[in-house]
N, C-alpha and C positions, 0 to 999 in steps of 0.2 A: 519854748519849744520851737526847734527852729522848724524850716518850711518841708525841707527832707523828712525829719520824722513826723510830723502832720500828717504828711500825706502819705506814709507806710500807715501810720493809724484808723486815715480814712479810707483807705484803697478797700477793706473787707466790708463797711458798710457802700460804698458806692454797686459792688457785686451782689449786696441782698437787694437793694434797693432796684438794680436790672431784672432779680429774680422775680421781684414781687411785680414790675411794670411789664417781664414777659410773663408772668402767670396770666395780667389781663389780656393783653394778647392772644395768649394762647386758645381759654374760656372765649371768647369772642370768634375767633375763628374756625376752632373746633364745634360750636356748639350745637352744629347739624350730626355731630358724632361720626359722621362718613368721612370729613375731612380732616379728623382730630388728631392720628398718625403722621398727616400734614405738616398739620400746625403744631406736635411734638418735637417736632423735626428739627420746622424755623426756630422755634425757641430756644432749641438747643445750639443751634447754628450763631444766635444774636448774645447768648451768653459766652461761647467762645470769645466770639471776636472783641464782647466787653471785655473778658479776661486778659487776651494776647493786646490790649491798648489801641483795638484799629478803629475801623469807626461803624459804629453800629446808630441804628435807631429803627423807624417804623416801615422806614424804606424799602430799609436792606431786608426785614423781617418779611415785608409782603413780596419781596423777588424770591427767598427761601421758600415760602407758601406757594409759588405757580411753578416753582422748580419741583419739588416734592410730589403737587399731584399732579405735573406730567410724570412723574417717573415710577407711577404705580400707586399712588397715595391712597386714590380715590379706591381704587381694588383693595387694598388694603384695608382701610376705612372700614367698608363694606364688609369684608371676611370679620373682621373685628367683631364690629356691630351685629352679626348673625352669629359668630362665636355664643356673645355676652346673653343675645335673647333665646339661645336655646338651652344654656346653662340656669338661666331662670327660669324657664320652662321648666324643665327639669327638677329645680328644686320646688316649682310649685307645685309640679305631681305628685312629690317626696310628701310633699306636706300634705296634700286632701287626701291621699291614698295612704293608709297603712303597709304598706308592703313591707315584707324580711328585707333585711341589710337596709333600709331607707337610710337610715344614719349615714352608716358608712359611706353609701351613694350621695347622699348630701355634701357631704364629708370631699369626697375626690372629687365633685362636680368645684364646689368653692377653690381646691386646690386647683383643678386644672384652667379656673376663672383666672388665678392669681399666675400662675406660670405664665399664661398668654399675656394678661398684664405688662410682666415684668418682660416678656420677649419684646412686646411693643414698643417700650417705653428704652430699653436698649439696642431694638435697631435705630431708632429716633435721634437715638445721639451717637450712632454711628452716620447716622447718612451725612453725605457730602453732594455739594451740587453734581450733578451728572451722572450719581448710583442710579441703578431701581429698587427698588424698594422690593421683590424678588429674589436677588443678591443677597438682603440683608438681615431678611427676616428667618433665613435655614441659621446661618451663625450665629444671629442673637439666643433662638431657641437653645445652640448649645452650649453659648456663653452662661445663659439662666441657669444651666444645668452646672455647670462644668464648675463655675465663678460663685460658691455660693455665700460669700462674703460680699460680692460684689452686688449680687440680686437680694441681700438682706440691706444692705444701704438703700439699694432701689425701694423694698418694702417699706423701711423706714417713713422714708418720702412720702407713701401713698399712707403711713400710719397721722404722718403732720395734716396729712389733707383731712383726710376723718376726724383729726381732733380741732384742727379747725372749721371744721361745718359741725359738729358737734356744738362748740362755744357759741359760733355763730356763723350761718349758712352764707351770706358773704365773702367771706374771709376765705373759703374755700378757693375763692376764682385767683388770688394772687398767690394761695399759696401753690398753685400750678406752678409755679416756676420755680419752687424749693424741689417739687419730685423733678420735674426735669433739670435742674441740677446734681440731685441726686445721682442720675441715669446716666450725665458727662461726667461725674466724679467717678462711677464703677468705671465706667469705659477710657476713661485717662490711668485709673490705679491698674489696670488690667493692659493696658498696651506698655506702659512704662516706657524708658527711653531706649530706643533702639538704638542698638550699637553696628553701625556699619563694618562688616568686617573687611581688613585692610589687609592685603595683603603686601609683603617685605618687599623692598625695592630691589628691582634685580642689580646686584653689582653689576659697577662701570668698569668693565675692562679695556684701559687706555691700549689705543694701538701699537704693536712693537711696533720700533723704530727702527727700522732696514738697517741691519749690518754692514758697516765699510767694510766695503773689498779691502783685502792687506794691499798695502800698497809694497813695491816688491821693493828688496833693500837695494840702498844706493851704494851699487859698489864705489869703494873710497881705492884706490892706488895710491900705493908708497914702498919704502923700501922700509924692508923688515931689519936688515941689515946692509951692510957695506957692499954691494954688488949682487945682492939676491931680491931684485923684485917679486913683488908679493901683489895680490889683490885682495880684499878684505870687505866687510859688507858691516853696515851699521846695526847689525843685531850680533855683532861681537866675533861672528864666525868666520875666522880667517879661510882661505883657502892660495894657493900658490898658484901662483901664474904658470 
């Protein structure tokens, strides 16, 4: 095997292997929950740069993390986190209280849990250093909507995570970085490659080139005949003296 296909072979496992080391990252950073939109962000930011070959590690991950919650993280965070605990709320009323429709309310509170989810987790891997996080969290909302191919791969992500704390409660913290790959694969399949539109070169119309003045005939003198002068011009037109 030579050293070119080797490393097309390794290049997919070097990308799980940054998923699973930015998942702990991420559990690590996030784990106050207020800064977890934060540290969605960085992770998605360190998995790019592992993709495009530049140069990533812990570094570059905690300048993404103070970038992030200057640019609204920490608000974010916040609305997140009081999103999640009033939807629990909610479903724990659902449950001690029999009330009509409880289900169904149970039902839209879990869905409207999972849409915000999936908003989060896609402005996350939209953000670029110098967004706010304001900016990005109206479009995710209608990408979740709009994309729903794209926010069921994101689901997907969050299904690995469940089956991984499922198996075993550990394994849940790397596998953070499979859903936030998830979340830059929707948002890569969805922006696709722009095509710059170009428009057609204005033809080069070369300068005319100034017309020469005629230059006026040089009259010739001769004799046309034996005692009849004549004068005549080089464009063939005779005329008599």
């Amino acid at each position: 095997m030579s050293a070119r296909t080797r490393g097309r072979f390794l290049a997919p496992f070097g990308i799980f292997a940054e998923c699973l080391l930015a998942g702990v990252w991420i559990a690590a950073a996030g784990l106050p929950l207020v800064t977890l939109p934060a540290a969605l962000a960085a992770g998605a930011s360190h998995l790019r740069r592992s993709a495009d070959g530049r140069q990533a590690g812990l570094r570059y991950f905690a300048t993404d993390l103070r970038g992030a919650l200057r640019g609204g993280g920490r608000a974010a965070g916040l609305a997140y986190a009081a999103a999640l605990a009033l939807v629990a709320a909610d479903l724990t009323l659902v449950r001690a209280l029999p009330v009509p429709g409880g289900r169904t309310i149970g039902t839209l509170a879990v869905l409207a849990a999972l849409w915000l989810t999936v908003t989060v987790l896609r402005a996350a891997a939209a953000w670029r250093p110098g967004l706010r996080w304001r900016a990005l969290l109206g479009p995710a909302a209608r990408r979740a909507l709009r994309d729903p191919a794209g926010s069921l791969l994101v689901v997907c992500g969050l299904a690995v995570i469940a089956a991984s704390a499922w198996f075993s409660a550990p394994l849940a913290l790397p596998a953070l970085g499979i859903l936030v790959a998830s979340a830059v694969a929707a948002d890569h399949r969805l922006a696709g490659p722009h095509s710059a539109e170009t428009t057609p070169p204005l033809p080069v119309i070369a300068p005319r080139s100034a017309e020469a003045a005629p230059t006026p005939p040089t009259p010739v003198v001769g004799n046309r005949s034996a005692g009849a002068e004549w004068v005549g011009t080089t464009d063939g037109a005779p005329c008599r003296a």
